[in-house]
ZAMARGU-4260 file (C-alpha; in steps of 0.2 Angstrom, whole numbers, plus 5000, padded with zeros to 4 digits):
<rodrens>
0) 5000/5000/5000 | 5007/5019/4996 | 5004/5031/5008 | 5004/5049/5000 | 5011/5061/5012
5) 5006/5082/5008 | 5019/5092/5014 | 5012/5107/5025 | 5013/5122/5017 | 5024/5135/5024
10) 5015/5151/5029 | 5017/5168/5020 | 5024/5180/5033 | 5023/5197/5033 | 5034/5209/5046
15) 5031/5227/5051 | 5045/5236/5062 | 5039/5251/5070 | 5023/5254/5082 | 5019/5271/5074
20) 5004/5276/5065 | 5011/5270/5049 | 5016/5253/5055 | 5000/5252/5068 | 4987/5255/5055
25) 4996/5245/5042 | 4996/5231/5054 | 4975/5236/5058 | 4973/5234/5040 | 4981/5220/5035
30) 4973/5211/5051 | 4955/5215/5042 | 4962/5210/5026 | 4972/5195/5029 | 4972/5187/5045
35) 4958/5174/5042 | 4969/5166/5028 | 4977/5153/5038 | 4992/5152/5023 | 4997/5169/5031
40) 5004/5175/5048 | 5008/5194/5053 | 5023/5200/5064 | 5022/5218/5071 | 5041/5224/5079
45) 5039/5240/5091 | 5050/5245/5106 | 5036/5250/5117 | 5020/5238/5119 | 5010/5252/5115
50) 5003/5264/5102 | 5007/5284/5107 | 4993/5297/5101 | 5009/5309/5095 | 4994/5324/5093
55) 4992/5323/5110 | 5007/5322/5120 | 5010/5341/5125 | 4995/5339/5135 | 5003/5326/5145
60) 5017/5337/5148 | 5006/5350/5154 | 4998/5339/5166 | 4980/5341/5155 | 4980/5322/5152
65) 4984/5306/5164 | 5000/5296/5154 | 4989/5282/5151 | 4977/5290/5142 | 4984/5293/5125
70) 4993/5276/5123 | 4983/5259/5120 | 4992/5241/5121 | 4995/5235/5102 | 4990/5217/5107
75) 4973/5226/5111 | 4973/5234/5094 | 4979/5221/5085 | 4971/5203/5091 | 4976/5195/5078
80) 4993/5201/5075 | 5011/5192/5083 | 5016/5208/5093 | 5034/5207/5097 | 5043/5220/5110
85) 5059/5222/5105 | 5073/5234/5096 | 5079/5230/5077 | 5096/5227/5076 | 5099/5225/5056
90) 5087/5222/5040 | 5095/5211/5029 | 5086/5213/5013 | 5094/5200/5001 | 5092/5186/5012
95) 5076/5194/5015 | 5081/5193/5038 | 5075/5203/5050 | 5088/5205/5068 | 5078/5212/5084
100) 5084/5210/5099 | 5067/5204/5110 | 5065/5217/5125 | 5082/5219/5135 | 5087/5201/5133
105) 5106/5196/5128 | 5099/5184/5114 | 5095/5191/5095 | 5081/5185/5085 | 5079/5181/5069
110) 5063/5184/5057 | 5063/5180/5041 | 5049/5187/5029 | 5041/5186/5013 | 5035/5204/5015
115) 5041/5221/5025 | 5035/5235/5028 | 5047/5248/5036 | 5038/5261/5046 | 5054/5264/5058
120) 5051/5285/5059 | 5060/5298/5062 | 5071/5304/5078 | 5079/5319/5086 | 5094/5330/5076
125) 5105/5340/5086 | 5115/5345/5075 | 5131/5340/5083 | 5127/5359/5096 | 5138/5356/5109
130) 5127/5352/5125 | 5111/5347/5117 | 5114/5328/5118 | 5119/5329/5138 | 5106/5343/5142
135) 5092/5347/5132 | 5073/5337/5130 | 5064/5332/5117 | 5046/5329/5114 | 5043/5315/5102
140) 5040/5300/5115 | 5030/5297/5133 | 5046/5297/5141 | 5050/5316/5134 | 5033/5321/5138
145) 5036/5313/5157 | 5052/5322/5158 | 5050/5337/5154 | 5032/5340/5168 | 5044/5334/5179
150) 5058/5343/5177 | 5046/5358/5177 | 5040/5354/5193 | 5059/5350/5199 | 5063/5369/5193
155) 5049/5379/5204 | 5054/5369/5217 | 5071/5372/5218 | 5066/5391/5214 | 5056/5391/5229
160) 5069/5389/5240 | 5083/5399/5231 | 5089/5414/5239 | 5102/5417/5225 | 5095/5430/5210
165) 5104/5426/5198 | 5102/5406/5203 | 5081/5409/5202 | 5082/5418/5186 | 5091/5402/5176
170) 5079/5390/5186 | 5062/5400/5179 | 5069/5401/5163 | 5061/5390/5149 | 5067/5390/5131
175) 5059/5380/5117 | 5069/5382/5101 | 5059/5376/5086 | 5042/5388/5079 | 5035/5370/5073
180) 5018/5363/5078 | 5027/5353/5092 | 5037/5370/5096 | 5022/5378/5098 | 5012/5367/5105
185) 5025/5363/5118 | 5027/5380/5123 | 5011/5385/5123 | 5007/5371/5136 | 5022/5374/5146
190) 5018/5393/5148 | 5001/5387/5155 | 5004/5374/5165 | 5019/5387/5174 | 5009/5400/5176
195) 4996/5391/5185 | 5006/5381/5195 | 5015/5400/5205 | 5001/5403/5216 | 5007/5385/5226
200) 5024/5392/5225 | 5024/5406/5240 | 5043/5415/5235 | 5039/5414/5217 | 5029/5427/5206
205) 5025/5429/5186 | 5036/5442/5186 | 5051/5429/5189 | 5045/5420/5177 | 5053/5421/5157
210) 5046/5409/5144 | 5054/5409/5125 | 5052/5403/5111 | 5067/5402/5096 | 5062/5400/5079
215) 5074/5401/5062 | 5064/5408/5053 | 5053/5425/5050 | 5036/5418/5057 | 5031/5403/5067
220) 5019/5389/5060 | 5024/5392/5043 | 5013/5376/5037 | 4995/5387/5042 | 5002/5403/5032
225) 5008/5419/5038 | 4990/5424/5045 | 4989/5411/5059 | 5009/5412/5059 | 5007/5430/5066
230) 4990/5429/5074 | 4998/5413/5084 | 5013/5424/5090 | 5000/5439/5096 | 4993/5428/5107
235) 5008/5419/5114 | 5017/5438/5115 | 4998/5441/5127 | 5004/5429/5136 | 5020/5430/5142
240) 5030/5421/5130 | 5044/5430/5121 | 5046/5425/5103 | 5063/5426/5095 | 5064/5425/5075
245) 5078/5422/5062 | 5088/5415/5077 | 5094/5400/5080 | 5102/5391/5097 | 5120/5388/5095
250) 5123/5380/5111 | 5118/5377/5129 | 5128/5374/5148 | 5119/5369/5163 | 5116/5387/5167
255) 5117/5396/5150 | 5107/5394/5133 | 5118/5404/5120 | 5108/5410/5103 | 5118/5415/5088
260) 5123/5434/5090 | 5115/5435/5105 | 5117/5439/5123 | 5119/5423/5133 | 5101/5418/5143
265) 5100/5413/5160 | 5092/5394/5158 | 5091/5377/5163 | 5079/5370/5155 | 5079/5370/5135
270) 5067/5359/5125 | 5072/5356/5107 | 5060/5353/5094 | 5068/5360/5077 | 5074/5345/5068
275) 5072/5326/5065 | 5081/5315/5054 | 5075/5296/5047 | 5079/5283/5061 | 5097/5281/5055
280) 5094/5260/5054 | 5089/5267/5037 | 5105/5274/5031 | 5113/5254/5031 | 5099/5249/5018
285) 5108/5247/5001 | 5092/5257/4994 | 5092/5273/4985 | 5087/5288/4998 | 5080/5306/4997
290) 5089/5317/5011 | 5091/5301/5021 | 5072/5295/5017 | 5067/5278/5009 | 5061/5282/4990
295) 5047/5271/4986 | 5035/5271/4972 | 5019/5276/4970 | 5013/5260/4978 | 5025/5263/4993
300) 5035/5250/4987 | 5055/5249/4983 | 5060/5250/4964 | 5071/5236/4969 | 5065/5228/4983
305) 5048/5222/4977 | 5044/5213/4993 | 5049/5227/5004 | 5037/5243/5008 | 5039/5257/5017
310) 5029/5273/5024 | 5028/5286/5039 | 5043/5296/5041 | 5057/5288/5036 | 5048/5288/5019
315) 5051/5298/5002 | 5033/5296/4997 | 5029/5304/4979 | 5015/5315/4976 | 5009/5308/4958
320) 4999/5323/4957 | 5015/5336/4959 | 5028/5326/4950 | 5047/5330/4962 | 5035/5332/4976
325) 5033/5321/4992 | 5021/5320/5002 | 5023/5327/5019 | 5028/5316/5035 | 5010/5319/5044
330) 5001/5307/5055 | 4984/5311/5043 | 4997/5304/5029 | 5006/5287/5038 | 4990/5284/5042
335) 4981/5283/5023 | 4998/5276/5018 | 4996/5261/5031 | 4980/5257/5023 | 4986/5259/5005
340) 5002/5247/5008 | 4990/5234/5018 | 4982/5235/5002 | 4995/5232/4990 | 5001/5216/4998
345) 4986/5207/5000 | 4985/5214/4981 | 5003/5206/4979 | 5000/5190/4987 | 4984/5185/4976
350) 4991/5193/4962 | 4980/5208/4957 | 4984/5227/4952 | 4991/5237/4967 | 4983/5254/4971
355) 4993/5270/4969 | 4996/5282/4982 | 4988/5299/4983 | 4982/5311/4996 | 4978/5328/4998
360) 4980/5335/5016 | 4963/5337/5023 | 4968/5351/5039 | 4981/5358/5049 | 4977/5360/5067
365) 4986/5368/5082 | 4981/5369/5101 | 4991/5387/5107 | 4986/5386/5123 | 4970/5392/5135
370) 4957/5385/5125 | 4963/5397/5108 | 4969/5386/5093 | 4974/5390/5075 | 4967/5378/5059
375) 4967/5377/5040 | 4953/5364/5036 | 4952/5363/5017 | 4960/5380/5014 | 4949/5390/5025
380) 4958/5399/5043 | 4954/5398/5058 | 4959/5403/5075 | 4951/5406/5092 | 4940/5396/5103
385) 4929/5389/5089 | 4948/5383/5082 | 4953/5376/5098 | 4936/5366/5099 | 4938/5358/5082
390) 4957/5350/5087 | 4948/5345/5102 | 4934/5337/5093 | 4944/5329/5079 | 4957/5321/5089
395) 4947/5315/5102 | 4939/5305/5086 | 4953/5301/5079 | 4960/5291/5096 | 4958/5274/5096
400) 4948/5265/5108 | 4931/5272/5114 | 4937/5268/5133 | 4953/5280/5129 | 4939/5292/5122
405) 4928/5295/5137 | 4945/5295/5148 | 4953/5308/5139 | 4935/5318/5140 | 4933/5316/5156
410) 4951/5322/5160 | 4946/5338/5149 | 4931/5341/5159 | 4940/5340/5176 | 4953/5351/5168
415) 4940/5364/5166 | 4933/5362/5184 | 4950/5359/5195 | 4968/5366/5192 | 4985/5356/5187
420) 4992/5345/5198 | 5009/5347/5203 | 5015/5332/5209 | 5031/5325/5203 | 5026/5309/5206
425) 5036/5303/5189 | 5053/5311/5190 | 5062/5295/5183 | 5077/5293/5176 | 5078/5298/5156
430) 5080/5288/5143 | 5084/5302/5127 | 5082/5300/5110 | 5094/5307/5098 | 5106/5305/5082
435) 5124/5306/5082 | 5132/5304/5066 | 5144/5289/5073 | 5129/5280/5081 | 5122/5276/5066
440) 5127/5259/5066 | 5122/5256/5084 | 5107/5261/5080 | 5088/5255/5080 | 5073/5264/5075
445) 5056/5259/5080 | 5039/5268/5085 | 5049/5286/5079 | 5063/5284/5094 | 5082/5279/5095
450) 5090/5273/5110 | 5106/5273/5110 | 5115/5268/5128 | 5107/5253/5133 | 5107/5245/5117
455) 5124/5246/5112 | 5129/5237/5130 | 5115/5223/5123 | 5128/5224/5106 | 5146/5223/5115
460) 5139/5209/5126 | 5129/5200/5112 | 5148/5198/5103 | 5153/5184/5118 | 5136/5181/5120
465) 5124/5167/5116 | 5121/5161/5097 | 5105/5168/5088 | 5092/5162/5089 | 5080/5160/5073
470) 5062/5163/5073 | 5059/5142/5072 | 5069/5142/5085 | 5058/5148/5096 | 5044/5140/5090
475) 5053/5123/5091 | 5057/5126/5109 | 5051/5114/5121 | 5041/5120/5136 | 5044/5108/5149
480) 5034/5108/5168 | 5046/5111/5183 | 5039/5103/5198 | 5036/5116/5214 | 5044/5107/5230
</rodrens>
């Protein structure tokens, strides 16, 4: 008798490095898409088991929002999806290879895939300014957000008890350098959340207090026009904020901040917001690169690469409908490209025509502070109250999970009844994120963040360390029951 034996047929696997919105709702998508196909298996790589609400996080900063609330687990989101914590140590695209490095374990892991989508973002430049890298904060992750309410916090205290002038002046200082949205936004919320907080400080008064914000160039928010540029500066001047144009921070000490042809400034506390660069992981791809982005075609797919796809930040997406053009690095755009590349490889996989990429920005919006906001929506300005209700509005919708919508309102609505809280009940140690040119090899990218000193430890004792270990590996492994005496 002949027994016929079918092989099993190996799955399709499809990986996704980065937890951002471009990775996330790629991941969402081809969940809807392709995860009842048993011949298919998707892998999701982020640092951080959570999805961040970027739009958001200023207000954590300002202590509007509780640090839960704008974040949501990714194995919630994604049910169906193998979420793996970890950091990406290489991407081998001709053996097709993905290396992570699974949470702070001294063990790599390897994944192999049919197809990747690389959605590894974008992380803080210095520039190389001398003293950035040791003393200034960012605000592109929860652990910035975290950081900087606390160091606040930290600074009126110290003020409070500081007999010294000179020492009191430096320590109520705050400088901001970057006339972006997250510039603004940043700043606008700082000013706030300081100026409420003095009436609990007894020694300290507004008149102590100096705000400022540095932007290169001749009007802040120059996406929303000159309009709402200067209308936003009005405001923020009302306010207390001093606003410095056409001027850029050369450097900073602990006690100094110095701008270019400018008097020094008393200051401890700098928050730098004026340049990103893509996740230098990126910069090791043998692809071609627009000022350090991926270039992908109009189906957000690599000329060379066909089975690799990429989107979000790191990403030179062409606008077909302004040839030279790319489309900007937006949430409102990772997100649409998420959806469009999930759609081009289930396309891929059963052989139909892919869809092309095109997007027209819908709206720009930006919170400046005490219930005032700034908006284009479809070419139309906005500004005051009735502005700061639509940010509101829409990106309350736009968070995901209905139980992270009626926190976040309810928040909001205490906010309106009771003042900040100043507890620094989260002063922890920092963890920065920023790019130094000869990091680049030591370096991961994943959910838009770097982290650079922990990880190149896990490298240096990975060398002497335990083999790799593949991703059959681990699914070959052998659980075995250990008796409890």
């Amino acid at each position: 008798m002949i027994v016929q034996v079918k092989r099993r047929r190996r799955k399709k696997r499809i990986v996704i490095l980065g937890g951002g919105f471009g990775g996330v709702y790629a991941a969402i998508h081809l969940e809807k898409l392709l995860a009842r196909q048993g011949a298919v298996e998707i892998s999701l790589v982020s640092r951080d088991n959570f999805f961040l609400f970027t739009p958001m996080l200023h207000e954590i900063a300002a202590s509007d929002l509780e640090i839960t609330n704008i974040v949501n687990p990714l194995r919630k989101l994604l049910r169906k999806v193998e979420v793996l914590v970890g950091d990406v140590n290489q991407i081998d695209l001709p053996n097709k290879r993905v290396s992570i490095s699974p949470g702070y374990r001294k063990r790599s892991l390897q994944l192999d895939y049919d197809h990747l989508v690389i959605a590894l973002g974008s992380v803080t430049n210095f520039y190389d300014l001398p003293g950035f890298g040791e003393l200034a904060l960012t605000m592109k992750s929860l652990p910035d957000a975290i950081q900087l309410r606390a160091q606040i916090i930290r600074r009126l205290e110290e003020a409070n008890s500081e007999c010294n002038p000179t020492d009191r002046r430096s320590l109520l200082t705050f400088t901001v350098a970057g006339g972006g949205f997250a510039g603004v936004e940043t700043v606008a919320a700082l000013n706030d959340f300081v100026r409420e907080a003095l009436p609990f400080y007894p020694n300290l008064c507004e008149g102590m207090l100096r705000v400022l914000l540095v932007h290169s160039g001749p009007v802040i928010l120059p996406e929303l026009g000159e309009s709402l540029g200067r209308y936003t500066q009005k405001v923020l001047g009302q306010r207390g904020v001093e606003i410095r144009l056409n001027t850029r921070v050369k450097s900073m000490t602990e006690d100094n901040v110095f701008l270019a042809q400018h008097v020094p400034i008393p200051c401890r506390t700098l928050v730098w917001t004026a340049g990103t660069v893509p996740s230098p992981l990126i910069s090791s791809l043998p692809c071609a690169k627009e000022r350090g982005r991926i270039i992908v075609n109009q189906f957000l797919q690599l000329p060379d690469w066909p089975d690799v796809w990429a989107v979000g930040d790191c990403t030179f997406v062409p606008d077909i409908k302004n040839p030279g053009k790319s489309h900007p690095p937006t949430a409102q755009h990772a997100i649409r490209e998420g959806k469009v590349v999930a759609q081009n490889i289930a396309a891929a996989l059963s052989r139909r025509p892919q869809t092309s990429f095109s997007f027209k920005t819908i709206g720009l919006l930006a919170s400046i502070g005490r219930r005032t906001g700034v908006a284009r929506i479809f070419g139309f300005n906005f500004s005051g109250f009735f502005a700061w209700w639509m940010w509101r509005t829409i990106y309350l919708s736009k968070l995901p999970g209905l139980d992270k919508k009626v926190r976040v309102a309810f928040d909001w609505t205490l906010d309106l009844l009771f003042p900040k809280d100043v507890c620094a009940v989260h002063d922890l140690p920092y963890r920065r994120d920023f790019h130094r040119p000869d990091q680049a090899m030591h370096t991961v990218g994943n959910n838009g963040d770097y982290q650079s000193s922990a990880r190149q430890l896990m490298h240096s004792r990975m060398e002497s360390g335990p083999r790799d270990t593949t991703y059959s590996d681990v699914n070959e492994m052998e659980v075995r029951p250990q008796k409890v005496e």
